[in-house]
N, C-alpha and C positions, 0 to 999 in steps of 0.2 A: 467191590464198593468203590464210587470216586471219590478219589480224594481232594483234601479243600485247603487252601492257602490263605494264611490269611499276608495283603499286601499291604505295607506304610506307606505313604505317599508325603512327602516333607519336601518343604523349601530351606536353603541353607546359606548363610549369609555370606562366608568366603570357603576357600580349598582349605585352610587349617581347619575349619572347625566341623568341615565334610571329609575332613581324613579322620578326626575324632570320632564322628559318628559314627564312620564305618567299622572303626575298632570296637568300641562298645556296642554296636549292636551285634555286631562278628560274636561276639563274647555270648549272647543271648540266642544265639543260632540262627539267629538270619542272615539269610546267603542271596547270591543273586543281585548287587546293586546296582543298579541301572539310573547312570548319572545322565541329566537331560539338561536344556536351558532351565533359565529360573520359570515357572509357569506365571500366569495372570492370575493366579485362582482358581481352582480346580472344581469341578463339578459332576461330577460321574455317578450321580443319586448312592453314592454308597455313604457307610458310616462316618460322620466326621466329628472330628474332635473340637475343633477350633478352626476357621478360615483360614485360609493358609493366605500368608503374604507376597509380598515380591522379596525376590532373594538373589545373591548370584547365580543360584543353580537348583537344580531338582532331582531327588532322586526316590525311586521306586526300587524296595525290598521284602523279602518273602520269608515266611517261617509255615512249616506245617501247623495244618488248625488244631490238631492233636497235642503237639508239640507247646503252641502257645498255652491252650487254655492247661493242662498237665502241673504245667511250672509257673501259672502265673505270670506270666511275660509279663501284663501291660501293667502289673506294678512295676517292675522296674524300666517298663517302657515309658511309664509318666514319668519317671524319677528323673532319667537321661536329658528327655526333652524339655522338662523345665529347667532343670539346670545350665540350656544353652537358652530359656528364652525362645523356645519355638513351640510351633506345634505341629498335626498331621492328621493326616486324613488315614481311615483304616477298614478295610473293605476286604471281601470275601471271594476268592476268584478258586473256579473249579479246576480238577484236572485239564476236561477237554476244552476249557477254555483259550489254555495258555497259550496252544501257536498260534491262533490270533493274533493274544495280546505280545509275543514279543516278535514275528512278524512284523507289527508296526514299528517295534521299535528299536530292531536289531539291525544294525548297520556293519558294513565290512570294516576291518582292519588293518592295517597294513604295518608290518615291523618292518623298514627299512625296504630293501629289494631283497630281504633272508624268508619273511614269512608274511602270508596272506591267509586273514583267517574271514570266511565266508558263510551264508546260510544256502542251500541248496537253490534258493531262488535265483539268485545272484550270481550274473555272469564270471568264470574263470582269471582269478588272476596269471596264471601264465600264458606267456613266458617272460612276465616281469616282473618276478617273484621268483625265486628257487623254490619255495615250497606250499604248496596250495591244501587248504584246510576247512573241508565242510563240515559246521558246527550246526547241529540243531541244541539252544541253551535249555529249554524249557527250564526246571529249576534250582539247575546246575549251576554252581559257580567256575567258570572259567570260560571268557569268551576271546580274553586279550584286552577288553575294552579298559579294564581295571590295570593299574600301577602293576598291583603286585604280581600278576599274569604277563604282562609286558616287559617286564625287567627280564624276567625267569628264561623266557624266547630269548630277549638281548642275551645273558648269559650261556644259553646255549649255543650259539652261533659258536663259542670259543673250546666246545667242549669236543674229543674227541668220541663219539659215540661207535665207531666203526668196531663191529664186533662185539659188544659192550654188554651184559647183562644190566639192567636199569630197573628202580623201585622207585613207583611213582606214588610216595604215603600222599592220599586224598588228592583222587585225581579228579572231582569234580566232573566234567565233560568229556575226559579223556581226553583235553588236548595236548597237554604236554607227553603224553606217552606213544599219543600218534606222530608227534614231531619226532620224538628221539626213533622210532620205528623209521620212520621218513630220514634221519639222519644216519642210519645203518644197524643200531643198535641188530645182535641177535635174539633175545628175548628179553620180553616186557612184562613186568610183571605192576599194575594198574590197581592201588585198594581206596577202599574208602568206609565209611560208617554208616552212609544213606541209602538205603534203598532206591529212590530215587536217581542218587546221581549212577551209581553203579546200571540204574537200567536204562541211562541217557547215555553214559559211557558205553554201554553195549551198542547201542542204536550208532552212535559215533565213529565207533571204531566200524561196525561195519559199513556204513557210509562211507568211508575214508581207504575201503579193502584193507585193511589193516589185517595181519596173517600172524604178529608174534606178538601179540599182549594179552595178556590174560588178566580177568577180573575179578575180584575176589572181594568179599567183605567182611571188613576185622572190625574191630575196638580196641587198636593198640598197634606200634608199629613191628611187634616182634613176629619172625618171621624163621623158617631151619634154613634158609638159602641165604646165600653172602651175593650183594652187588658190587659192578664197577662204579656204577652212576647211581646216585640216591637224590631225585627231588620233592620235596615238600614245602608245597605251598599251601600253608596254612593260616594258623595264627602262632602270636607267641606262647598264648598259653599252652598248644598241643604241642608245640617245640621242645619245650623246658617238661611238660610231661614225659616226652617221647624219645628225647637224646638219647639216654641210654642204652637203647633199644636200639633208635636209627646207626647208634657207633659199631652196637654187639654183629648189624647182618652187613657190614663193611667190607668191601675187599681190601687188603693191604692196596695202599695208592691209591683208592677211590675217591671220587671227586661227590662230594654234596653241596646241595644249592640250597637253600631255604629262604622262604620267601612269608608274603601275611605278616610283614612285620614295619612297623611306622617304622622314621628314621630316627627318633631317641632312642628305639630300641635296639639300634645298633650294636653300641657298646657294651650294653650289658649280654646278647646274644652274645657274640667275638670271645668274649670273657668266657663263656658257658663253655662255648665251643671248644675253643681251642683248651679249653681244662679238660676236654674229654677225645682228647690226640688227636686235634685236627688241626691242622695250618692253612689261615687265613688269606686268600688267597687274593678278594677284590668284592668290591662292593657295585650295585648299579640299582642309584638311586631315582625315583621318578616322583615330583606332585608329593612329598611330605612322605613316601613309602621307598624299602629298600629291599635287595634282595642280595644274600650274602654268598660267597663261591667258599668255600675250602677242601682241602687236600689231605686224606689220612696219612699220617706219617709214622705209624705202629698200630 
């Protein structure tokens, strides 16, 4: 059976109150946001809410149509976007619709001359890149394009991966687990909760020749294997669910990265953290989002 997404289409007046959105709607389970210029007004004969205006920015996000209608989304979807004063457009896009649509609107990446992350259409970043990465996103969260994806890469550059056992809780597209693979890791261990993303991280990782990550799909981050490297890019809420978990499959000295989290939510993560034997090692903040590094120390 195909499956059906339903898409939000929104204009957004500045980067704070588009970092906003993205946490609360994160919170509602949609994934995928795809920030664009501000549009003219949109018109693609699908469902709309209210006209959409001019704004700094635009962005396009995804929730399965199961998922929405289930839990009611678009009450708390009205609730969100009145309280900033916007509206949105809300339309129905099929499974095989998607390469298409993000085809159109999937552009390369580039994190410094450390990582290039690409779709298969698109000519080779090397050799002006150390590490070249073909993404197909379809409903996946993780392309680079976003903060919280971005940092996580920045992060890694500093990480010793050679040899490294590594737990990639909600890996989205696979790409952070294809980097740490590409970084020397010896086994990757790759999970997440979506069917979806779990079978776009398949698709990924074999595009990529990828040979040591394995995929798997939990509801929680506990696991009987201990890692060196644990990253999770999520949100705050899976974080603070998950700590306990992520500290218990720990190796003595292991390094954790955590990421999907605004920059208020700094301090109160650091707090969590290091209350649960970790030492805080550096922050890398981007666009009102941060991603946090620390160190097991028992």
């Amino acid at each position: 059976m195909t499956k059906e997404y339903i898409q939000i289409a929104f204009d957004f007046d500045n980067q704070e109150q588009f970092d906003i959105l993205v946490a609360q709607l994160s919170e509602l389970g949609f994934d995928g946001f795809n920030e664009e210029e501000a549009s003219q007004g949109i018109n693609d004969g699908v469902e709309m809410t209210n006209e959409l205006g001019k704004g700094a920015g635009h962005c396009k996000t995804y929730i399965l149509a199961t998922e929405y209608e289930v839990n009611n989304i678009e009450i708390e979807l009205n609730n969100i976007f009145n309280k900033h004063n916007l509206t949105y457009y809300k339309s129905i896009i099929k499974e095989q619709n998607w390469n298409a649509l993000w085809e159109s609107n999937f552009e390369p990446v580039r994190v410094g001359n450390f990582v290039g992350i690409r779709a298969h259409f698109h000519p080779s970043f090397e050799p002006s890149v150390l590490h070249d990465i073909k993404i197909t996103p379809k409903m996946s969260f993780g392309t680079g394009h976003h903060a919280t994806t971005y940092t996580v890469i920045q992060l890694m550059e500093s990480i010793n991966f050679s040899g490294k056992s590594v737990y990639d809780f909600g890996t989205g597209t696979g790409i952070l687990a294809i980097l740490a693979e590409k970084l020397g890791a010896a086994s990757v261990l790759a999970v997440d909760n979506d069917d979806w993303c779990i079978e776009n991280a398949l698709e990924n990782i074999q595009n990529n020749d990828s040979e040591c990550i394995k995929i798997e799909k939990v509801t929680s981050a506990v696991q009987d294997a201990h890692f060196d490297v644990i990253l999770a890019n999520v949100n705050r809420h899976i974080i603070e669910a998950n700590l306990d978990e992520i500290t218990q499959v720990a190796s003595l000295n292991s390094i954790l990265v955590l990421s999907g989290l605004l920059i208020e939510d700094q301090e109160d993560i650091i707090k969590l953290t290091t209350n649960n034997s970790w030492n805080f090692i550096k922050s890398q903040p981007l666009n009102g989002w941060v991603s946090l590094m620390f160190s097991r120390h028992c």
